[in-house]
N, C-alpha and C positions, 0 to 999 in steps of 0.2 A: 537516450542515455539517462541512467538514476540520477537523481542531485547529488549522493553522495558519490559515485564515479565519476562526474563533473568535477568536484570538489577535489577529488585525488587528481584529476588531469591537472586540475588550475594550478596546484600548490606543485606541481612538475612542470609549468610551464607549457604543458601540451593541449592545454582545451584552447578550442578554435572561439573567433568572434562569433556574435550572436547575429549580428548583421554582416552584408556583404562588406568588403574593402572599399569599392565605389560609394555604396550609402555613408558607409562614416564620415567621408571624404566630403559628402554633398551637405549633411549631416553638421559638419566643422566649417563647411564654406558658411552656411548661414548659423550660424550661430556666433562668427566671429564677428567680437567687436560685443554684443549684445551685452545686455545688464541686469536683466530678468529674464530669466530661464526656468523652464519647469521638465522633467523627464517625467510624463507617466508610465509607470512597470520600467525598473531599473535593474530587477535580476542581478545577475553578475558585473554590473557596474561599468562594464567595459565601451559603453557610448554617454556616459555619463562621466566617463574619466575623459574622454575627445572631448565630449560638449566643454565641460571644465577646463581644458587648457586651449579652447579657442575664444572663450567669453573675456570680455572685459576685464581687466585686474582688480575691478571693483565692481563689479558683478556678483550676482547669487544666484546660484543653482537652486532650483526647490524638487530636491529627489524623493520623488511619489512612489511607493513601494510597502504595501502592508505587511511582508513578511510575516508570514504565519508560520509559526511554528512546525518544523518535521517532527516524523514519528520517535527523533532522537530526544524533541522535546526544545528544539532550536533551530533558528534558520538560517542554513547553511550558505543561501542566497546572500542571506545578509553578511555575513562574516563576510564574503567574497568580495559581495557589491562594495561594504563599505572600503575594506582595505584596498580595492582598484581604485576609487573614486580619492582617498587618502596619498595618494603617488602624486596626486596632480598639487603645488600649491600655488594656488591661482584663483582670488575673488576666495566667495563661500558658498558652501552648504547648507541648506536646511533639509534635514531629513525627518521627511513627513510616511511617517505609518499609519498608512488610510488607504482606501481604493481611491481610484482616480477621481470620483463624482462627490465621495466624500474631501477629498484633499480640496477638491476647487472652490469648496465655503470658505477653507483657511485665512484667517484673517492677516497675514501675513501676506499671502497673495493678493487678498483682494485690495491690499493697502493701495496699487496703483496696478495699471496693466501692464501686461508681457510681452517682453519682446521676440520669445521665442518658445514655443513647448513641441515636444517631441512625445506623440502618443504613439508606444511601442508592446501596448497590451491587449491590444483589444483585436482577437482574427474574429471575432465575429460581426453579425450586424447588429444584433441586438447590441452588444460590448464596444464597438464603435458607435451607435447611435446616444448610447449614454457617454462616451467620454467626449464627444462630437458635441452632446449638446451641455456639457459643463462646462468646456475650455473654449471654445468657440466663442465667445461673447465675452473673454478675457482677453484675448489678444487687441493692443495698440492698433493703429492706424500702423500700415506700413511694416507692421511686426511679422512675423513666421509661425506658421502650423506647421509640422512636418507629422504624416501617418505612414506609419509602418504597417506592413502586410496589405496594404490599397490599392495593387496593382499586379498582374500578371502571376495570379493564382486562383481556386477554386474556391477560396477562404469567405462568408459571409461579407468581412469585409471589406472586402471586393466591392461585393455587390452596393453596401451600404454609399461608400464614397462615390462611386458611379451614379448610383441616383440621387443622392442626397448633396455633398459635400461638392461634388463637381460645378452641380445647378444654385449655389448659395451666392446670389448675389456680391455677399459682403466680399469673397474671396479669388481669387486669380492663381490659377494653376503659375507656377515659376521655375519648376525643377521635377523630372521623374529619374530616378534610376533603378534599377531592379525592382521589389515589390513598394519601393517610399514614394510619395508623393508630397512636394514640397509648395504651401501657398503663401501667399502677400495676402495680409488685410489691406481690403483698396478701395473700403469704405464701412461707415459707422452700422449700427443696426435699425 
């Protein structure tokens, strides 16, 4: 579907979630209570509005999303994303326009580590092995990775998490539902 006939569904109420019902669900289980939060690729905002109304009241989201400009000369993504993630008031936002590997120097983030990031951009291996190897070494002791598209599909990364992210010492599978795969840091690096 175009971005702009997304856009026309959204603003009718008819565009569907971008993740399963179950993933949001697993998605808001672990993020709830949390304090630092990061969504990488936030698109239409619509797991970024759950993460937000499951976090801590005083909690901050840091919504990762470069939003490049469409052929209209604007991004329609972003109008979306922001006005879904705008519903929720609960904690805060920081909204960072950068790719994932760029966001993760953010000094803002690196102030202290994360209790939770949700990498939901990256179907390939190469595209998870960079956002893998930025965010990964920012999560707490005891905090949440969750990766979108890392399970039970033909997608690169697939493959990536299987060989790489599964075998990482630092991490402990904790939750799978549809293509997410949910981990514990359950030790330093």
């Amino acid at each position: 579907m175009s971005v702009l006939l997304h856009f026309v569904k959204w603003t009718l109420g008819l565009a569907p979630a971008e993740v399963t019902p179950a993933e949001r669900a697993c998605l808001a289980k672990h993020a709830a209570g949390r304090r630092r939060l990061a969504e990488i690729g936030v698109w239409h905002g619509g797991t970024s509005r759950q993460l937000r109304s499951a976090m801590a009241p005083d909690g901050t989201l840091f919504a990762v999303d470069p939003y490049e400009p469409g052929r209209l000369g604007f991004s329609i993504p972003r109008i979306v994303g922001t006005r879904e993630v705008e519903r929720v008031c609960n904690g805060s936002v920081v909204w960072i326009r950068r790719n994932g590997a760029e966001a993760a120097t953010n000094p803002e983030i690196l102030q202290s580590p994360l209790d939770f990031v949700f990498i939901d951009n990256a179907q390939s291996f190469d595209a998870l092995k960079v956002e893998w190897e930025a965010w990964s070494p920012l999560i707490r002791l005891d905090g949440v990775i969750a990766l979108h598209d890392s399970r039970e599909s033909e997608q690169g990364s697939v493959q990536f998490a299987r060989d790489v992210v599964l075998a990482d010492p630092r991490y402990q599978v904790v939750d799978t539902v549809d293509s997410l795969t949910v981990l514990k840091r359950c030790r330093p690096s």
